[in-house]
Every structure is written in structure tokens, then in C-alpha cells.
C-alpha positions as protocol buffer text, in pm:
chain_id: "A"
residue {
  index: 1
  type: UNK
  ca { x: 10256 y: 8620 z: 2411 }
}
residue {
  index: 2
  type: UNK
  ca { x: 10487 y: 8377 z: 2200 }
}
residue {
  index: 3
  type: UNK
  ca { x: 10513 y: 8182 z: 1819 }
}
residue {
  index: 4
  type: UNK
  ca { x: 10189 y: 8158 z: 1691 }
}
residue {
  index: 5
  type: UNK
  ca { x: 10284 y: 7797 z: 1598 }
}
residue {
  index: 6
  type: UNK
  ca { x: 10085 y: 7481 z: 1632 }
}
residue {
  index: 7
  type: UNK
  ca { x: 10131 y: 7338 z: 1978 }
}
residue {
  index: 8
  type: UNK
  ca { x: 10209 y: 7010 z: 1901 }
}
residue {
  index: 9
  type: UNK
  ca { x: 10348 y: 6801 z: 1579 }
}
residue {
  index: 10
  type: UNK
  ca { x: 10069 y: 6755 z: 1327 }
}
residue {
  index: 11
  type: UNK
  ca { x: 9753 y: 6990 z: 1324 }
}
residue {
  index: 12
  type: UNK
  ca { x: 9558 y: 6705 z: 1416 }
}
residue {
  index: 13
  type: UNK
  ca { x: 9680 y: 6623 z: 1716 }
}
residue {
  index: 14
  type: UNK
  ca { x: 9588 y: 6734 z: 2103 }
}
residue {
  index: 15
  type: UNK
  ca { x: 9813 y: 6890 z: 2326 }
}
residue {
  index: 16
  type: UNK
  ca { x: 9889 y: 6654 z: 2647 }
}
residue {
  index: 17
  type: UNK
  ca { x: 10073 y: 6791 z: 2939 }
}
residue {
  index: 18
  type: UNK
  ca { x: 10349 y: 6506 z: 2874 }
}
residue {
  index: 19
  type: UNK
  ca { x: 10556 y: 6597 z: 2590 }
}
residue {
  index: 20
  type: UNK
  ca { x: 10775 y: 6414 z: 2402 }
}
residue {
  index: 21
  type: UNK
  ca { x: 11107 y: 6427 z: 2258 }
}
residue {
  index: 22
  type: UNK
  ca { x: 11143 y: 6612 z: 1890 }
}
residue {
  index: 23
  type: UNK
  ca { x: 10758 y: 6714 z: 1928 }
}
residue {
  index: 24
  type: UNK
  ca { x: 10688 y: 7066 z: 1865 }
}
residue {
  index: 25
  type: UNK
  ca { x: 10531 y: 7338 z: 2093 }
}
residue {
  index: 26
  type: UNK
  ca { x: 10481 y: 7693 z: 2041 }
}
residue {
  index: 27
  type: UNK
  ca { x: 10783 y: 7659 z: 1810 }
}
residue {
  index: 28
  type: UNK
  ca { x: 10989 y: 7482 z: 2046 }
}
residue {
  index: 29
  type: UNK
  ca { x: 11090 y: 7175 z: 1928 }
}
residue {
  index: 30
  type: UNK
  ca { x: 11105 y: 6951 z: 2276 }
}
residue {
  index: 31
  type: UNK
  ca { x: 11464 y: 6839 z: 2340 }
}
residue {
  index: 32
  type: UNK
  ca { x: 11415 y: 6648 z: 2690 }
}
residue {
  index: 33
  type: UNK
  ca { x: 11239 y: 6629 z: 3001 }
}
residue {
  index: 34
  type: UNK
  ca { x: 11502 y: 6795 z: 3306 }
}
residue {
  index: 35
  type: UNK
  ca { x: 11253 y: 6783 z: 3609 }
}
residue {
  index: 36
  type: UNK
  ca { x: 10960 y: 6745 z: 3763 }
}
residue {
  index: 37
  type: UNK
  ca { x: 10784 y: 6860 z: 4073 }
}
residue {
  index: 38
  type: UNK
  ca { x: 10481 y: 6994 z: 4240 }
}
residue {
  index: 39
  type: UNK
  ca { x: 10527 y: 7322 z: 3998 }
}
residue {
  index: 40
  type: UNK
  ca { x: 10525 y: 7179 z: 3731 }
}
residue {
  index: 41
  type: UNK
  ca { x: 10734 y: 6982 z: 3458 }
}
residue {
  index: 42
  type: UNK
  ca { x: 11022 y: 7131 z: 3289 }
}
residue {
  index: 43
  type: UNK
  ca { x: 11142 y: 7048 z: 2933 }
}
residue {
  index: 44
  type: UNK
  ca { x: 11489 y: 7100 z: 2728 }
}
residue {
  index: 45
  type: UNK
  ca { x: 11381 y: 7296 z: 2436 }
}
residue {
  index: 46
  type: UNK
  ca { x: 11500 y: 7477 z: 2158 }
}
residue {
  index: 47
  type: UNK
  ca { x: 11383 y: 7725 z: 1845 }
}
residue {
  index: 48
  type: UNK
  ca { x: 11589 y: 7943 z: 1593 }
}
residue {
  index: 49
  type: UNK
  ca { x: 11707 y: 8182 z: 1884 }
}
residue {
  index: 50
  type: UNK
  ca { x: 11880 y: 7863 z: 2103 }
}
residue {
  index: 51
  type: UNK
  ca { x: 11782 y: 7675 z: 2405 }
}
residue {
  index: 52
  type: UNK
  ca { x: 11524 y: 7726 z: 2622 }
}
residue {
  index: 53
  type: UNK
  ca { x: 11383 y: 7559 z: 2965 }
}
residue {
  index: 54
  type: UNK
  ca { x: 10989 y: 7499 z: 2919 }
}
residue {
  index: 55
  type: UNK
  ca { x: 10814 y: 7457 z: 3211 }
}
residue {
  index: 56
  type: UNK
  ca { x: 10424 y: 7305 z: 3171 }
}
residue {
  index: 57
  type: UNK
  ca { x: 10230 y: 7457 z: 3536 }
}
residue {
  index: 58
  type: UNK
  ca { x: 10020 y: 7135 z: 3669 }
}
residue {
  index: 59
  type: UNK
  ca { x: 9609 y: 7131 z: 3517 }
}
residue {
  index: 60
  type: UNK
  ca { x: 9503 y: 7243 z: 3841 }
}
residue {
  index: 61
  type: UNK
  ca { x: 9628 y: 7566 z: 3758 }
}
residue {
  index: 62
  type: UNK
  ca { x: 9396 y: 7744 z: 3491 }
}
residue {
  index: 63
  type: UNK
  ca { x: 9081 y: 7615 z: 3675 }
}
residue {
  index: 64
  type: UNK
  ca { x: 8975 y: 7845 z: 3933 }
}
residue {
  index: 65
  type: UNK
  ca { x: 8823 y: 8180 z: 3896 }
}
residue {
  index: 66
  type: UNK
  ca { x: 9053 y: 8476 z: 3808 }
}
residue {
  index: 67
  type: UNK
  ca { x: 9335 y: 8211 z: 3706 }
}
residue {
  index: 68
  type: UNK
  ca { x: 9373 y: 8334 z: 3379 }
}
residue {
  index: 69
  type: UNK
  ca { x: 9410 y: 8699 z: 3460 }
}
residue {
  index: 70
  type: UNK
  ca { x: 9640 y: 8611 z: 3819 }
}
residue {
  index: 71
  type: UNK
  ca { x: 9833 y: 8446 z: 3549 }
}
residue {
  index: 72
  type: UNK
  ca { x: 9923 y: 8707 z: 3298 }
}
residue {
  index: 73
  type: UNK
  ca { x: 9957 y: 8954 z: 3603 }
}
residue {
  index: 74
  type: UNK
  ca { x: 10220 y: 8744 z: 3751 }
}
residue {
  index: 75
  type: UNK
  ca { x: 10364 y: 8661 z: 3465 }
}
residue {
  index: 76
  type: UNK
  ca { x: 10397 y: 9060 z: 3326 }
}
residue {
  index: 77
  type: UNK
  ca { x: 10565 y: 9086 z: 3713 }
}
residue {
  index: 78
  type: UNK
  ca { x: 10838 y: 8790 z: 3679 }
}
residue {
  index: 79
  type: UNK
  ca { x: 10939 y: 8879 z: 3302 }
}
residue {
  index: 80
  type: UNK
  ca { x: 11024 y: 9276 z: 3402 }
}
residue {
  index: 81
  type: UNK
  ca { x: 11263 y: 9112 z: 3671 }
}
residue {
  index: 82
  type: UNK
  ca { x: 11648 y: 9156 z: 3520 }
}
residue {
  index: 83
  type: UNK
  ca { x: 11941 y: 9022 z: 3702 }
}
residue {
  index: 84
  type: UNK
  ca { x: 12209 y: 8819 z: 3672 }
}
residue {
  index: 85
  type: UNK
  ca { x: 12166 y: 8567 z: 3926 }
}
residue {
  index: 86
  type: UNK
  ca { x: 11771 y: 8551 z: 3869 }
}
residue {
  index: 87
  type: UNK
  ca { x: 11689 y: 8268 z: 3588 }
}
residue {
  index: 88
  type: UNK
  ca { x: 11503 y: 8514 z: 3313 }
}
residue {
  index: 89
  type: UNK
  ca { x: 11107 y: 8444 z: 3191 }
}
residue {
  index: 90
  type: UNK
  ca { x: 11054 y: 8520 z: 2824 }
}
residue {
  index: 91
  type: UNK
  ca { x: 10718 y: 8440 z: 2756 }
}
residue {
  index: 92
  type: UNK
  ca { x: 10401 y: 8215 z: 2876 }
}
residue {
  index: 93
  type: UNK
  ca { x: 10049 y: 8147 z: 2756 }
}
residue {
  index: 94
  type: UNK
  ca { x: 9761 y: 7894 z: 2751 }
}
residue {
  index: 95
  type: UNK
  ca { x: 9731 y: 7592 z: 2551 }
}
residue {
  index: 96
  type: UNK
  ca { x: 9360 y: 7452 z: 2614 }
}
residue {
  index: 97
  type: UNK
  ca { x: 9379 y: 7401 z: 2977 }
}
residue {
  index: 98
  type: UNK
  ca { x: 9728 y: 7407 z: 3039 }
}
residue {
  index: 99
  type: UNK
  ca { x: 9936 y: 7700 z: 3092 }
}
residue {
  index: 100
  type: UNK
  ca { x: 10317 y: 7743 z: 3032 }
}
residue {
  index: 101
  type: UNK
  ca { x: 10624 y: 7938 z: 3090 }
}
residue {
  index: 102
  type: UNK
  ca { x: 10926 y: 7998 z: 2831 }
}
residue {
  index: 103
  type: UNK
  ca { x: 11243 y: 8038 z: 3056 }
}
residue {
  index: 104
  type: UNK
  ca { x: 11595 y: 8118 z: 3025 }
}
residue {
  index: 105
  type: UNK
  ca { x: 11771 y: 7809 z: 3019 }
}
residue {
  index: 106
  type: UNK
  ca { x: 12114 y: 7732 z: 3257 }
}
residue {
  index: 107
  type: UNK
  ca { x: 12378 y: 7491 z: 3177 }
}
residue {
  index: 108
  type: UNK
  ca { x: 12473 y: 7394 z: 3488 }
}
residue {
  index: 109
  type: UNK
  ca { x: 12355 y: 7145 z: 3777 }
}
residue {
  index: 110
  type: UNK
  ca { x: 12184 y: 7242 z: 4059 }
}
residue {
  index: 111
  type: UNK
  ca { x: 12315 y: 7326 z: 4432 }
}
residue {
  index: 112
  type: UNK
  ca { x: 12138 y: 6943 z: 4544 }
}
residue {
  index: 113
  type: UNK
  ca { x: 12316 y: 6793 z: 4287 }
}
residue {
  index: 114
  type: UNK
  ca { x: 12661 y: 6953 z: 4389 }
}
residue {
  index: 115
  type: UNK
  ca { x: 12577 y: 6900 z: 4748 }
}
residue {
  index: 116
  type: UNK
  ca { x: 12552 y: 6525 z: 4699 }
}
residue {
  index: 117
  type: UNK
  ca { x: 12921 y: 6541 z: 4720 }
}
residue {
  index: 118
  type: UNK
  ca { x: 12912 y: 6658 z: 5055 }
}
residue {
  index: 119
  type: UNK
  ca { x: 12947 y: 7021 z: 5231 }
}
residue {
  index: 120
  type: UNK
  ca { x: 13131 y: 7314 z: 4977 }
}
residue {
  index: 121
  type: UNK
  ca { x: 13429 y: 7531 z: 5124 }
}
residue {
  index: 122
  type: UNK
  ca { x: 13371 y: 7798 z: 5321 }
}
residue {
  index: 123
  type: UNK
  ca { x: 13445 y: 8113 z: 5087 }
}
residue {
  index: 124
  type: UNK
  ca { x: 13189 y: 7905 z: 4814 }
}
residue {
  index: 125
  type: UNK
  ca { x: 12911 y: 7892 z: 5093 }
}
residue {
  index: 126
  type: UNK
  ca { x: 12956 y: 8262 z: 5166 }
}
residue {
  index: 127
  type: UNK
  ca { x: 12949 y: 8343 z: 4793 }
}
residue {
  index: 128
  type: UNK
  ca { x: 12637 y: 8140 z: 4701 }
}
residue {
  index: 129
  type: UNK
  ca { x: 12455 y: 8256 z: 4966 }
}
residue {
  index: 130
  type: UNK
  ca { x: 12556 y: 8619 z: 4880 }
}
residue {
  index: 131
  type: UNK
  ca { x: 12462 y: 8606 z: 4545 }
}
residue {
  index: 132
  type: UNK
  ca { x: 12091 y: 8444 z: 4658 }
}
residue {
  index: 133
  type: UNK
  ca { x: 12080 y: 8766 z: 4902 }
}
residue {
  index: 134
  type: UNK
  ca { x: 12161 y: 9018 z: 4570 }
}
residue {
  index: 135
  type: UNK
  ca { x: 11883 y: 8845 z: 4405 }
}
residue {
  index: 136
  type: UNK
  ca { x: 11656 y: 8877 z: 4651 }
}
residue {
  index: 137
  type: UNK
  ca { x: 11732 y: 9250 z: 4765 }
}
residue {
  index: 138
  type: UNK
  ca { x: 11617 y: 9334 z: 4387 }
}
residue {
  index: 139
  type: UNK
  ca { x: 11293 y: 9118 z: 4425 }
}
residue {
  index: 140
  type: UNK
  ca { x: 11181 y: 9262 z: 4720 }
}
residue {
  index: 141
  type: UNK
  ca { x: 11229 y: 9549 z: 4679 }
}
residue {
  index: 142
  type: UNK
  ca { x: 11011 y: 9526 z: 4368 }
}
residue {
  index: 143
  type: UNK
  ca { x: 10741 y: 9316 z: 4594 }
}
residue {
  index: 144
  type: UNK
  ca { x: 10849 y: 8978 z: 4482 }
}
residue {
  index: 145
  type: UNK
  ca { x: 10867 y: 8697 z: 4739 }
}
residue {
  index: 146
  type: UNK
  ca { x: 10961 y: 8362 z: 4606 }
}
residue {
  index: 147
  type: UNK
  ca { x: 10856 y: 8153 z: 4904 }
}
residue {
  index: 148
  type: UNK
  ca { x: 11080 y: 7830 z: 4838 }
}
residue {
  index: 149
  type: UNK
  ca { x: 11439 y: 7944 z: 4775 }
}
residue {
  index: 150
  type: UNK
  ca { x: 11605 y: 7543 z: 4834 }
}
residue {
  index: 151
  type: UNK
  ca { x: 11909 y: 7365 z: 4677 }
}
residue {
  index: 152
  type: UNK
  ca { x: 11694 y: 7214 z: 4389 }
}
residue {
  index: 153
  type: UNK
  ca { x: 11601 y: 7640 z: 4254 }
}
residue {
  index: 154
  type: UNK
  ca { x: 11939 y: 7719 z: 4261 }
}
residue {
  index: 155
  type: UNK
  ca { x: 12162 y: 7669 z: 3965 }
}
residue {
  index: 156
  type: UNK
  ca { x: 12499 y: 7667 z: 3980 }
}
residue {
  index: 157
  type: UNK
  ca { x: 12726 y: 7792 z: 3612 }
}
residue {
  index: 158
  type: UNK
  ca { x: 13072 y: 7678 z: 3702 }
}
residue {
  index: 159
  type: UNK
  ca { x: 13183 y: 7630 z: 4040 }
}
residue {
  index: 160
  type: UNK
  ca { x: 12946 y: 7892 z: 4240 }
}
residue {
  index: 161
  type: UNK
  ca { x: 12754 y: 8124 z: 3996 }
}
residue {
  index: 162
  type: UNK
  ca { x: 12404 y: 8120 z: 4118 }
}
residue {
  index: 163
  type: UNK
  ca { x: 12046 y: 8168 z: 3919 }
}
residue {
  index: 164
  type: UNK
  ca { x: 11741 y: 8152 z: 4139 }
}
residue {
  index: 165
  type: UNK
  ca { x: 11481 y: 7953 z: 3937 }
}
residue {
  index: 166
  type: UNK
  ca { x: 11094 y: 7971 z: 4006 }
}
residue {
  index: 167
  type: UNK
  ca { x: 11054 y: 8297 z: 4129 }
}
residue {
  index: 168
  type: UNK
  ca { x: 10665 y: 8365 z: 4174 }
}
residue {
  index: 169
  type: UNK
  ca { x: 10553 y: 8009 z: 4125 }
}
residue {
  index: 170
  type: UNK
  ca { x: 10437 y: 7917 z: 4474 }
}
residue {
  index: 171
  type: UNK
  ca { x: 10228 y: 8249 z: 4501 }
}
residue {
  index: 172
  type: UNK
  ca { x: 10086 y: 8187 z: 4138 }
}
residue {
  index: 173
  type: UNK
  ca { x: 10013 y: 7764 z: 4184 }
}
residue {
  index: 174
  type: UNK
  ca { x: 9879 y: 7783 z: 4595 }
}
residue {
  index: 175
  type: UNK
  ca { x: 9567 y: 7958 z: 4466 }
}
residue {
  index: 176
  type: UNK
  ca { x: 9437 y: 7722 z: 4235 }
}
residue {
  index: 177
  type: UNK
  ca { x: 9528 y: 7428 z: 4485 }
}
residue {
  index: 178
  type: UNK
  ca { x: 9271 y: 7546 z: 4769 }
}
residue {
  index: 179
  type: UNK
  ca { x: 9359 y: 7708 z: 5098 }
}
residue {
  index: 180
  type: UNK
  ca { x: 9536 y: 7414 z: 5223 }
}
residue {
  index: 181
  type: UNK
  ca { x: 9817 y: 7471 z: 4972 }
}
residue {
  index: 182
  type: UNK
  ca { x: 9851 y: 7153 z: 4861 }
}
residue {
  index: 183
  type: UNK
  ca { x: 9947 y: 7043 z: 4536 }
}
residue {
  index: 184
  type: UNK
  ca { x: 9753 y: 6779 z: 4307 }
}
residue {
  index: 185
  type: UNK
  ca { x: 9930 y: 6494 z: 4470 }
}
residue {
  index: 186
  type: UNK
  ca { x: 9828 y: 6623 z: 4787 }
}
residue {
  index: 187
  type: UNK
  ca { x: 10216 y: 6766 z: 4899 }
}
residue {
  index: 188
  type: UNK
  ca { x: 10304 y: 7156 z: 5095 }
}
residue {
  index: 189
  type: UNK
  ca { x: 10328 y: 7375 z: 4824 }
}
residue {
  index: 190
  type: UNK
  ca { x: 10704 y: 7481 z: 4936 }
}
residue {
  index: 191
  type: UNK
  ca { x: 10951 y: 7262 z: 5092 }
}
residue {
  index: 192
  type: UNK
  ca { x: 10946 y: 7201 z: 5494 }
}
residue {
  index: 193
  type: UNK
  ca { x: 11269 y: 7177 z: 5601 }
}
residue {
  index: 194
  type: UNK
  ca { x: 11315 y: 7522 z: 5384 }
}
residue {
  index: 195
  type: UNK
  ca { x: 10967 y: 7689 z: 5515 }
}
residue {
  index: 196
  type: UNK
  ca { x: 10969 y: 7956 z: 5776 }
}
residue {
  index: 197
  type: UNK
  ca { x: 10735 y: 7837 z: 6089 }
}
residue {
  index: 198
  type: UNK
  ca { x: 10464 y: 8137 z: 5967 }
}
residue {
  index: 199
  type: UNK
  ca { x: 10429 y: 7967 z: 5629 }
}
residue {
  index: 200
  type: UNK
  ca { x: 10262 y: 7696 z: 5763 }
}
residue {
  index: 201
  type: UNK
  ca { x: 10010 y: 7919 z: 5897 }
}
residue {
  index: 202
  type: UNK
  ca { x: 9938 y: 8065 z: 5533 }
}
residue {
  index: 203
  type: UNK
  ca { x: 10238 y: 8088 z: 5278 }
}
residue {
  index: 204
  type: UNK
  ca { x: 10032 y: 8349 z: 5064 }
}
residue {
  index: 205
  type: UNK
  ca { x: 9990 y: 8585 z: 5342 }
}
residue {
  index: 206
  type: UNK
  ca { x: 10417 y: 8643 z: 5425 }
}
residue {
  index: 207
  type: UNK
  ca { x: 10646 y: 8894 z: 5353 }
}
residue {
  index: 208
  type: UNK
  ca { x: 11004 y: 8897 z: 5207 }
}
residue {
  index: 209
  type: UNK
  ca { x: 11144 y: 8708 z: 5578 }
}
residue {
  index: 210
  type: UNK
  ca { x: 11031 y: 8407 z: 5474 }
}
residue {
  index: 211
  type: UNK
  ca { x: 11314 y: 8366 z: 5198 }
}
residue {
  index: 212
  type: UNK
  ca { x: 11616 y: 8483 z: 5448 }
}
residue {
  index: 213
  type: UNK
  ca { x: 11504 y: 8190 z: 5640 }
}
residue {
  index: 214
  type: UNK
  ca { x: 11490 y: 7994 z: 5357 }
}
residue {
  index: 215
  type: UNK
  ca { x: 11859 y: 8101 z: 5252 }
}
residue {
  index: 216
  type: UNK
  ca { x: 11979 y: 8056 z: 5615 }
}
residue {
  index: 217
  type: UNK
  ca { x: 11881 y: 7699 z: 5605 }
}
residue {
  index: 218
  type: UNK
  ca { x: 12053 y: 7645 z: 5241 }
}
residue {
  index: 219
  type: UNK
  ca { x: 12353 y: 7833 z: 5372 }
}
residue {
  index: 220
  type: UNK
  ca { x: 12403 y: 7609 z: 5695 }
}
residue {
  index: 221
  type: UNK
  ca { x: 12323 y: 7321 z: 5466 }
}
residue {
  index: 222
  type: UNK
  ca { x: 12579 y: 7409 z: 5214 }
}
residue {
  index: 223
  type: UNK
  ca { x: 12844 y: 7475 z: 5481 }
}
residue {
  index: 224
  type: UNK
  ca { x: 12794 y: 7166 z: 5704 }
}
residue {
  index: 225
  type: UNK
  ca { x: 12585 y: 6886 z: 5474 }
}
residue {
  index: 226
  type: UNK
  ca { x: 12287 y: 6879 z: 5724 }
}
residue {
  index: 227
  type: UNK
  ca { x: 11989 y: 7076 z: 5795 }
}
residue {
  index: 228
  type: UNK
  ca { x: 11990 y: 7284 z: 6141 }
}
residue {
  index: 229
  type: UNK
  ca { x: 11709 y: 7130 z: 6272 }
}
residue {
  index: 230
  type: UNK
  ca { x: 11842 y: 6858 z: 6524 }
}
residue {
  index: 231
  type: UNK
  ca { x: 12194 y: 6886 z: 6317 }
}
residue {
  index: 232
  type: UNK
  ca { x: 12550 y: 6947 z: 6507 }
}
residue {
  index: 233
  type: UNK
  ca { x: 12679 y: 7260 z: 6576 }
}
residue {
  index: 234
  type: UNK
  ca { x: 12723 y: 7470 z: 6257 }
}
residue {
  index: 235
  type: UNK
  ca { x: 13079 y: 7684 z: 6181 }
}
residue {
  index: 236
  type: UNK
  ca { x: 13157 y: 7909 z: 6465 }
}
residue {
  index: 237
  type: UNK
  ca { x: 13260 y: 8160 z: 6179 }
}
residue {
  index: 238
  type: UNK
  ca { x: 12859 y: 8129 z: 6070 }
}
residue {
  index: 239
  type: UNK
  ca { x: 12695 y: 8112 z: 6418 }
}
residue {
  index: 240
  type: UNK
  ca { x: 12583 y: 8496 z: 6477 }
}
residue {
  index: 241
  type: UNK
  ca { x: 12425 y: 8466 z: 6087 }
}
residue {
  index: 242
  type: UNK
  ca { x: 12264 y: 8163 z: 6129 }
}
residue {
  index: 243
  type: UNK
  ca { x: 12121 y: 8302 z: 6487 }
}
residue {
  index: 244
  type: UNK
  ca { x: 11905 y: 8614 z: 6322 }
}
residue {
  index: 245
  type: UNK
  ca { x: 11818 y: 8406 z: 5963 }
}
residue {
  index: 246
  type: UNK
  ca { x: 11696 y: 8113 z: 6155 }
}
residue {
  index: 247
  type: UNK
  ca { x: 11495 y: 8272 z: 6393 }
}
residue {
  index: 248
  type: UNK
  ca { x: 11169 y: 8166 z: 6473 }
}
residue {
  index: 249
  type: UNK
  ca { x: 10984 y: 8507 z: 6566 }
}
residue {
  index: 250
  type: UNK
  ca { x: 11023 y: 8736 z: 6175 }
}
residue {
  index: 251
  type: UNK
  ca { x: 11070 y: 8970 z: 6395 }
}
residue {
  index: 252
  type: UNK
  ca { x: 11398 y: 8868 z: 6494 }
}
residue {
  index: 253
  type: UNK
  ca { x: 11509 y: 8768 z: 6195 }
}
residue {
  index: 254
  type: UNK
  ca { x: 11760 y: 8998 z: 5937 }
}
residue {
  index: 255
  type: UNK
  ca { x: 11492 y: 9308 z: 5834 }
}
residue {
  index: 256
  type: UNK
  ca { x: 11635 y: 9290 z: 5419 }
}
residue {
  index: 257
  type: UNK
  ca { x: 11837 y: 9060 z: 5203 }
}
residue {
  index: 258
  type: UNK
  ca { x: 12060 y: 9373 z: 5182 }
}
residue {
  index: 259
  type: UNK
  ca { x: 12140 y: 9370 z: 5618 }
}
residue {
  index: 260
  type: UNK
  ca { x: 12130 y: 8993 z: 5601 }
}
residue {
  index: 261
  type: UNK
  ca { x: 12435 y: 9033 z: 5274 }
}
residue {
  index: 262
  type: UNK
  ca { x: 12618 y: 9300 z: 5497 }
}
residue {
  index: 263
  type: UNK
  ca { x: 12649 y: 9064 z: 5781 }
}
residue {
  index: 264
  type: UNK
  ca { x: 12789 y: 8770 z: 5468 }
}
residue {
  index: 265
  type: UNK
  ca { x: 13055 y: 9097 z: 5377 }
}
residue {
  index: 266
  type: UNK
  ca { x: 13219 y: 9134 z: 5678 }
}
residue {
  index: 267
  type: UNK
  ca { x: 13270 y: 8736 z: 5720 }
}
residue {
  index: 268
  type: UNK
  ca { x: 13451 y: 8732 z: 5375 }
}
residue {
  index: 269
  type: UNK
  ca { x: 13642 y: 9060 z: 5479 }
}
């Protein structure tokens, strides 16, 4: 599934989960670290082809029974998805008891970092969040969730081109973390201020409506700096959207990415 080359510099050496900087891997020579979280670590790297984001999946991962062939399933699933504003996986595999995941890499920062600087214009919230819904109308239709669509998985190129990072990677790591979905360091697999109220029943068992919550809540974030729980009064412009993407009861809620972008069309119009 990648370079057949050693994992790490020196035959002699182990492979750790902590890499370092100008150590090799699977013919990536390690650039820098650019994040970590309850997902997993993710590392500049580069081979003859260019740059590359590596991402190393926590220990817990490979452990439980069926891991290994959940993982190349899943994986198979998230490297046939091809769109523009989905961040592209090229390869993954095992080393020892670790496994990993080659991804496309962005040059860009993500939307938490740009929203440090407080709210974005109102045609720029409207087109990030339409580009999110694009992304997922392709995913689900192909019977992708990604459960924790949030300011820190979306990467911006330029001013408001979006690429959805970590598509799949909640479904894949909840598993091996035990039916409390908690992560090694004992944290919600998923974000709670981004979580729809029926993933805290059981995140693996939800369909696509969880992630038009999720993008309502990074929409009214975008537009007003705050979350809407408990924050002021969002744009008047935004208030019938945020209504039906923020509603409790799935039910209620927008039925597709597509009706939720149609309602984001005739705003901009």
C-alpha cells in the first residue's frame, strides 16, 4: 500500500509513534510536526513526488479485533473519494502496531486559525459553508459521514477555499476506543460544541444529519465569533438556516447537504 522503504533512519532502529525531524518513513523524509489531537498526530513530509501531510492514528487503534481489516476497508472507502474541497488520501499501512495515513497536503491555515481574528464577512461565511455542503453532498451520497466537521478540519487556500480534512476518522478510531468513545486520554471522540445531541447517544450509529448540524454551528460561528449555544442573536439574513441546521429533533433538520446548499443559494442570490 506505499514505498517499501525502511520505516525509520537506520535498519536498526524501531519505529516510535513520535517522529522526528529529517527521519525517514515509508520514504517520507519527516519535515515537521503540524498537529496533534485525539486522531492522531500529523507530520510535514516529503518524497520525490512533493509534500505530503502524514498522519500516525493513536496505538489504540490496531488493537482490537477486526482492526486491521476495518482499516483497509475504510481506508479503500476514503482514497476513492475525489473532490476538490475534500483533502485527498493516497495511501496507509501498518508499521508494527501503529497504523498510518499518507494525505494530500494543504498550504493554508485552518478556519480556527483565521477565526482568531474575529467573525469573516458575510459573502465568505456563505461561501465556506457552501463549499463544506458540496463536499458533503458527494460523501453522502457515497455513505460517508464524517462526524466532526469543526473549524480545526477545515482548511482554508487563500481567503475562503475550503478542504475538509479527516473524513472517516471518527468512525474508524471510536471502535478501537470502547463503546464509550473515548479516546486514550479519556476525551469525546468528536468535538461537543460541534456534536449533534444524538451523537452523544452513540456517534457510530448516525446518519449524514449529524454533519449539517455540525456545519450550522461552524457557519453561525464563522458569521458571528460565538457558538449558538447561549450566544446573541445570530444575522437576521442567517436566522431561517440556522433554525432547520440547528435543530435538535434530525428530523427537523435540512434532509441533504444538497437542500441545506439550496437554502445558502438563494441568500447569496
Amino acid at each position: 500500500m506505499g514505498p517499501s522503504c525502511p520505516a525509520c533512519v537506520g535498519d536498526r532502529e524501531p519505529f516510535e509513534e513520535s517522529l522526528r525531524t529529517g527521519q525517514e518513513f515509508r520514504g517520507y523524509e519527516i519535515l515537521n510536526p503540524v498537529g496533534h489531537g485525539g486522531l492522531g498526530t500529523v507530520y510535514r513530509a516529503r518524497d520525490t513526488q512533493g509534500q505530503v501531510a502524514l498522519k500516525i492514528l493513536p496505538k489504540e487503534f490496531l488493537r482490537t479485533p477486526g482492526s486491521r481489516e476495518r482499516f483497509r476497508r475504510e481506508f479503500e472507502l476514503l482514497a476513492s473519494l475525489s473532490h476538490p474541497h475534500i483533502v485527498r488520501c493516497h495511501d496507509a499501512g501498518e508499521e508494527g502496531e501503529i497504523g498510518y495515513l499518507v494525505l494530500e497536503y494543504v498550504d493554508g491555515v485552518s478556519l480556527r486559525e483565521r477565526l482568531k481574528n474575529g467573525p469573516l464577512p458575510f459573502r465568505q461565511c456563505l461561501s465556506i459553508a457552501r463549499q463544506i455542503c458540496d463536499a458533503l453532498a458527494y460523501t453522502h451520497e457515497r455513505g460517508v459521514v464524517h462526524r466532526d466537521v469543526k473549524p480545526e478540519n477545515l482548511l482554508l487556500q487563500g481567503e475562503q477555499f475550503v478542504k475538509i480534512a479527516d473524513f472517516g476518522l471518527t468512525k474508524l478510531v471510536a471502535p478501537a476506543c470502547g463503546s464509550s468513545l473515548l479516546t486514550s486520554t479519556g476525551s469525546v471522540l468528536g468535538t461537543v460544541a460541534y456534536m449533534a445531541p444524538e451523537q452523544f447517544d452513540d456517534a457510530r450509529e448516525v446518519d449524514s444529519r449529524v454533519d449539517l448540524y455540525s456545519t450550522g454551528v461552524v457557519l453561525y460561528e464563522t458569521a458571528t465569533g460565538q457558538l449558538p449555544h447561549g450566544a446573541p442573536a445570530c444575522p437576521r439574513e442567517f436566522d431561517s438556516v440556522f433554525r432547520r441546521a440547528l435543530a435538535k429533533n434530525p428530523s427537523d433538520r435540512y434532509s441533504s447537504a444538497v437542500e441545506f446548499a439550496a437554502d445558502l443559494d438563494r441568500i447569496l442570490l
